[in-house]
N, C-alpha and C positions, 0 to 999 in steps of 0.2 A: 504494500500500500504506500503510494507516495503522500508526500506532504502536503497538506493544503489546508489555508485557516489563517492564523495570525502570526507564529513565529517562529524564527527555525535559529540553526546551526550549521556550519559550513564544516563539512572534510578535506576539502581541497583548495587552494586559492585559485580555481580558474574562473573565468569572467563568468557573473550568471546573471547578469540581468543591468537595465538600464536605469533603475531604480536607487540603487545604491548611492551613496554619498558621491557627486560627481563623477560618478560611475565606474569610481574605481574597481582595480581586482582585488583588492583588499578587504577583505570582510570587516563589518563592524562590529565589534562584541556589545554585549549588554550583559554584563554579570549580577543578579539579583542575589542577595544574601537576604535570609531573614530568622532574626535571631532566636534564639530557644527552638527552632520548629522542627517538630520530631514527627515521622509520616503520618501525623495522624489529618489526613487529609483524603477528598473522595477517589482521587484516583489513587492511591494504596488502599482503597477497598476499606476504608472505616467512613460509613455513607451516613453515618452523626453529625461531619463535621458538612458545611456547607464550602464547599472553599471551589465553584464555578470555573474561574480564571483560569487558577493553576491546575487544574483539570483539562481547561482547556489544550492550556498550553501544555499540557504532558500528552496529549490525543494529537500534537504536531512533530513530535519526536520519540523520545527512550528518555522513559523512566526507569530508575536503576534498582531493586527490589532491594538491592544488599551495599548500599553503599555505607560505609562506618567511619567517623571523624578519626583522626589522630592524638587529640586528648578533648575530654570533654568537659572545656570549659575554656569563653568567648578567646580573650584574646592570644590565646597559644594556640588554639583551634585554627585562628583567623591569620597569626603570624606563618602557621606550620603550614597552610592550602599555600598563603600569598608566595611563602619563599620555594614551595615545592620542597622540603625538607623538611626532616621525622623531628619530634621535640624528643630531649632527650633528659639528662640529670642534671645537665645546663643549661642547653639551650631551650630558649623560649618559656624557661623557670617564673620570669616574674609573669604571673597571667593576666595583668596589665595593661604590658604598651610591649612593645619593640621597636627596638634600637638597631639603628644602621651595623652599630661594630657589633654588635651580636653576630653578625654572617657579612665581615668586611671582605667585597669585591663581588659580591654577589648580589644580583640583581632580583628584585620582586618581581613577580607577576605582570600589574600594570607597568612599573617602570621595563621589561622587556619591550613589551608593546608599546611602549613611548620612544624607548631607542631605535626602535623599528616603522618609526613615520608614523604612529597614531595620534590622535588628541585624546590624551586621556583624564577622565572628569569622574573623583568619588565625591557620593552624595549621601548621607548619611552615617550608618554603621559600617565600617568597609574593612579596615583595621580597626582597632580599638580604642586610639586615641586618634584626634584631627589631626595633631604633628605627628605619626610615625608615620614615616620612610617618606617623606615631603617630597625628594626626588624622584617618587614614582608618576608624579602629578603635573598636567598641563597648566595646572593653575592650582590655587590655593585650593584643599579639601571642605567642603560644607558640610555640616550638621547643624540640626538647630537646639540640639541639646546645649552645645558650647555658648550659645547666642544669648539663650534663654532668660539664667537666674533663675529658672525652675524645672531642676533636671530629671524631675520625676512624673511632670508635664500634670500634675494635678490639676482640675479646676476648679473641681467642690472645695466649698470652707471646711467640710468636716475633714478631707484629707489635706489641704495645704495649712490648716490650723487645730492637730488630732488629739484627741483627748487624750492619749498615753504619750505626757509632754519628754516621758523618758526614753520613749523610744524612737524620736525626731522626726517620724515616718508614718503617713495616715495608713489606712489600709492598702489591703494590696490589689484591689481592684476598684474601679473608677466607669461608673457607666452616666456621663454626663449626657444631656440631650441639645447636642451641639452638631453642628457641620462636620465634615471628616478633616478638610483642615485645621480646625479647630487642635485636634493632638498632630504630634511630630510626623508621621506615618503619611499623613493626609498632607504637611506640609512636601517632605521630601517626594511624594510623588509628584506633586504642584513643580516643584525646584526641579523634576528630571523630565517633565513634558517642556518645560520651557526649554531648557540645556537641549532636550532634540531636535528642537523648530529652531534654534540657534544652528546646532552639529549641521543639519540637513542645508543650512546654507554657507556653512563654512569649508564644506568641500574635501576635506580629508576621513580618512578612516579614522573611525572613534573607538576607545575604550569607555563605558561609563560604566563603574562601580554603582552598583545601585544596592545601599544597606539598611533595610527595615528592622526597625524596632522591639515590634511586639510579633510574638507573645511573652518578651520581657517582661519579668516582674518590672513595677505595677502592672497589672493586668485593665488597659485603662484604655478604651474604646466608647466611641457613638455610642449611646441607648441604644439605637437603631440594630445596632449588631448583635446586642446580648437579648435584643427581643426573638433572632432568631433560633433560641435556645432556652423555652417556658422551664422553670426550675425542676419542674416534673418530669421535664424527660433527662434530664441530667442523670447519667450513668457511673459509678464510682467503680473502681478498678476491683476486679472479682479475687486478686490476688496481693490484698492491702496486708501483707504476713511477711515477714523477711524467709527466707530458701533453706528448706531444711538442710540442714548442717552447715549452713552460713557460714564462714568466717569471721570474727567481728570487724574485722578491718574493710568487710565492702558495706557496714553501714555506717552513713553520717548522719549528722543531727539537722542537715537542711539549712543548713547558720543565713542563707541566703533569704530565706524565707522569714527567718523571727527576729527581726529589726520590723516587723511591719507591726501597725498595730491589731488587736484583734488575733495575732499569735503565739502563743505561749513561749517561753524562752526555751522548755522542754518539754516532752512527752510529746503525745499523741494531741494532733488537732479535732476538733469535734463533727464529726459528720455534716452539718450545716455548712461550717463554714467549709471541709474537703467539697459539698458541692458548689458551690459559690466560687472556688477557685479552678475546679472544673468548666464551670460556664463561662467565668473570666477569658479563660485559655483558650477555651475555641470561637468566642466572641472576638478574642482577637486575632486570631488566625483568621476569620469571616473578612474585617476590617484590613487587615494585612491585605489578602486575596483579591478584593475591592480595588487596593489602591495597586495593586501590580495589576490591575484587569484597565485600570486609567493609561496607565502608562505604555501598556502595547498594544490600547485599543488607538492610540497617537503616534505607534509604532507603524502600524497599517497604513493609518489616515497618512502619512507620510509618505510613502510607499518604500518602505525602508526593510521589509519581512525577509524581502527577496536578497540582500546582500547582509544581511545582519545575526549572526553568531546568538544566541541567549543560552543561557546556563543560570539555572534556579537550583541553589542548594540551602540547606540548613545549616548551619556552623556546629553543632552537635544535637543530642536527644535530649530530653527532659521527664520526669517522672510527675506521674500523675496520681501518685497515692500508690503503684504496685512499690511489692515488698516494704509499703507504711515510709515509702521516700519520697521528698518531693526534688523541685531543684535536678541540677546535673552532679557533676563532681561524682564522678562511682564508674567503675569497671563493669555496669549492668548493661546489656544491651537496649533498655532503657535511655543509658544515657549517650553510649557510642551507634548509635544505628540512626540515620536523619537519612532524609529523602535528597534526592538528586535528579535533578529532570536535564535532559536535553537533548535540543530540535536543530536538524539540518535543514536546509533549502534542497530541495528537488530528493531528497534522500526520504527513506523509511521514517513513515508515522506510525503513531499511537500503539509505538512495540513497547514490552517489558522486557529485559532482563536479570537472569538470577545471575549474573557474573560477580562474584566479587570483586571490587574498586572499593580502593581509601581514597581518601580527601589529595593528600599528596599527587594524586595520577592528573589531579586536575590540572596543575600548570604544564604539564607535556602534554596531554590531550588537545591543547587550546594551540599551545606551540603546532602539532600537527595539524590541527583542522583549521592553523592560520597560516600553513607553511609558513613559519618559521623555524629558525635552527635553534632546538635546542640548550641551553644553556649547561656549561658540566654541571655545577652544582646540583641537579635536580635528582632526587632520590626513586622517584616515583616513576610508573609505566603508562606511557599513555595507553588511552581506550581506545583513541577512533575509531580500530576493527571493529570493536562489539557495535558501533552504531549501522555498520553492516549486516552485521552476523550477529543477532541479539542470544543464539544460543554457544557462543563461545564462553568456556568456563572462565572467564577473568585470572585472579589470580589464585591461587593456589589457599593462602593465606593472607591475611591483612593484620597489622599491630596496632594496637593502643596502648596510652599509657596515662595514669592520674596520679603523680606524687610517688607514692614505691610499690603500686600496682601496676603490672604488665600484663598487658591481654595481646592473645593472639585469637584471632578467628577464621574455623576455614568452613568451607561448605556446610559441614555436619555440627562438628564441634567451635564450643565459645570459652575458653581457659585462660584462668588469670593468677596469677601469681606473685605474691607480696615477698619482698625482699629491702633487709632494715640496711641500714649506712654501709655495714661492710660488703654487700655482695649476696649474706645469706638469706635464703630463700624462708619464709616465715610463714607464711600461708596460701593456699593453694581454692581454684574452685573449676567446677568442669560443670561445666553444663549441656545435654546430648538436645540441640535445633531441632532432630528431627519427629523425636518423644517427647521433646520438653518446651517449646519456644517461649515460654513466657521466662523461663529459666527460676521454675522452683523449687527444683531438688539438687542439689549440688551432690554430683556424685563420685567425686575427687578420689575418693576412700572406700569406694562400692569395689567387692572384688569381680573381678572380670573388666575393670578398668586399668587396671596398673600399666600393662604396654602402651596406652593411649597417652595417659598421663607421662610417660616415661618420653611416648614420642614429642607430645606436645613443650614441654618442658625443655627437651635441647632444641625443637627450635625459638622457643624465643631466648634460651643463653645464646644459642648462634648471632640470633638477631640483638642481641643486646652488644656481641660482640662487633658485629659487623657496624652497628650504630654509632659507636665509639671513633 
């Protein structure tokens, strides 16, 4: 089935059309990030969430069923895709910001495709702070959190003035009955339909970073959005229990989530409010959808489809009450598994694949579907094949890592392994995809596993060594 509809992605740079930025052979990328957002969306088949758009635009290309971040949590997530390089025990340690001499002589993502004749323009969340890696950029980066003086975009009195004056932080969701501009989301789509009616008569091939918000805590959208989810349908995760034989090292206490008010600083939250933070989340994942449905519905109206690159990823997963977690920060595929979409021009629509792809593959896939060469530094393998061939097995294994948990995952198996300052190995968890997918039995210590565990184990010391 070929392509046709609103937006695609290029495999090759030959000329395809007269539509393109001055009609060059250069494709134009649009890279869409949107933060916290773990596949829970209608095209991954969870048909709760309303999210049209990115639906859409996953029926223009390959959606990826198995793609998994590199560490799950924003801005080493976002440093580790930009520079195509694994985070390790050093690098991309502060989860922050990133710094140039962190990986001196080596070039980001967007700053490749700048050295290489594009105009490149982030807008919102891209990296994680506005100043990291300034030289990747045609111009200054925007967001309007930095702009603001209210970076938590509250508009209600009860949350910008909250009665738990200790915990500086109203609640953690926000359903005002305002415009979509009105919160930052609705701004920065505003700020990247203008930048395209700009790009489209400036004439060169474009990069534009394009970084949505929510479903960031606060969880703070339209009324409008959170009306398409009546509290009564609101479903709570059927496996809100931590995995028999846990480790205690894969649970945290959520610390992300109890700064807000109306959160306990520990224990367990109370059913009410777990649905209310549920609804939050996919009210704004609706609002998210919305305003990426603005943006390449101007991508069209442009006639800009036909030469233009798009790539929609998640920056990692988020938990929703399974295993009693919320927040990211965990070796659970929970928190490492987020959706990945992407659409070529004249190439195969609305295919799936189960290939395994990490986040890393991203900046060589782009490199190839932009012929361009390669950069050495890049750790990662590009995909373009599979957007051919959607049943090529990808990679064999993929890694993650959170603090002194190391995950590896392959087809079948998801194994992580805790290992303290010197090296030694601390605790251990195995969970079988094919019997278990929600991963509630940890069965590390089940006999009739030890060879698997035995296998799984030297490779990520291999890979821990190879990392180094």
């Amino acid at each position: 089935m070929k392509r046709a509809g609103i937006v695609a992605i290029l495999v090759t740079a030959v000329h395809i059309g007269s539509a393109g930025i001055g009609q060059s052979e250069k494709p134009n990328v649009l890279f869409i990030a949107v933060d916290d957002l773990r596949p829970e969306l209608g095209c991954y088949g969870k048909k709760q969430i309303k999210s049209p758009n990115i639906d859409r635009l996953a029926g223009t290309g390959t959606r990826f069923a198995n793609a998994y971040c590199n560490v799950p949590v924003c801005g080493a997530s976002r440093a580790s895709l930009l520079m195509g390089m694994r985070p390790t025990e050093t690098r991309f340690v502060d989860f922050n910001a990133y710094a140039q001499d962190e990986a001196p002589g080596r070039v980001s993502l967007p700053g490749h495709f700048k050295d290489n004749g594009y105009y490149t323009l982030s807008n919102g969340k891209v990296f994680h702070h506005v100043d990291d890696m300034l030289s990747s950029w045609s111009e200054a980066p925007w967001n309007p959190v930095t702009e603001s003086g209210n970076p938590l975009n509250y508009l209600l009195p009860m949350n910008i003035h909250p009665s738990d004056s200790a915990k500086k932080r109203g609640y953690p969701f926000e359903a005002a009955d305002v415009a979509d501009d009105a919160y930052f989301d609705g701004q920065i789509a505003s700020k990247a339909i203008a930048d395209l009616r700009r790009l489209k008569r400036k004439g060169k091939p474009f990069f534009m970073a394009l970084g949505f918000l929510k479903p960031h805590l606060p969880f703070n959208a339209p009324k409008r959005y959170w009306d398409l989810y009546p509290p009564e349908s609101v479903r709570l995760a059927d496996n809100n229990y931590p995995p028999l034989n846990v480790p205690p090292q894969a649970i945290h206490n959520y610390g992300e989530l109890r700064h807000y008010t109306g959160i306990p600083m520990d224990g367990p939250i109370t059913e009410t409010m777990a649905r209310e933070l549920v609804r939050g989340y996919y009210a704004c994942v609706s609002y998210v959808d919305a305003q990426i449905g603005r943006v390449l519905a101007v991508l069209e109206e442009l006639e800009l489809t036909d030469n233009t690159i798009v790539v929609l990823w998640g920056d990692h997963g988020w938990q929703l009450g399974e295993h009693r977690l919320w927040c990211k920060h965990a070796n659970f595929k929970t928190s490492l598994h987020a959706p990945l979409i992407v659409s070529v021009p004249g190439r195969n629509a609305g295919q799936r694949t189960d290939a395994l792809v990490e986040f890393i593959d991203i900046y060589a896939s782009l490199c190839d579907l932009a012929a361009l060469e390669k950069p050495s530094h890049l750790q990662g393998t590009s995909f373009a094949p599979i957007l051919d061939n959607p049943a090529l097995p990808g990679k064999q294994a993929v890694f993650s890592r959170f603090i002194f948990g190391e995950s590896i995952k392959t087809y079948r198996y998801a194994y992580t392994e805790w290992f303290d300052k010197q090296g030694n190995s601390v605790a251990r968890m195995l969970y079988d995809h094919a019997s278990d997918p929600d991963e509630n039995k940890n069965i590390a210590d089940v006999n009739g596993m030890q060879q698997v565990v035995q296998d799984l184990h030297q490779q990520l010391v291999q890979h821990r060594e190879k990392r180094k």
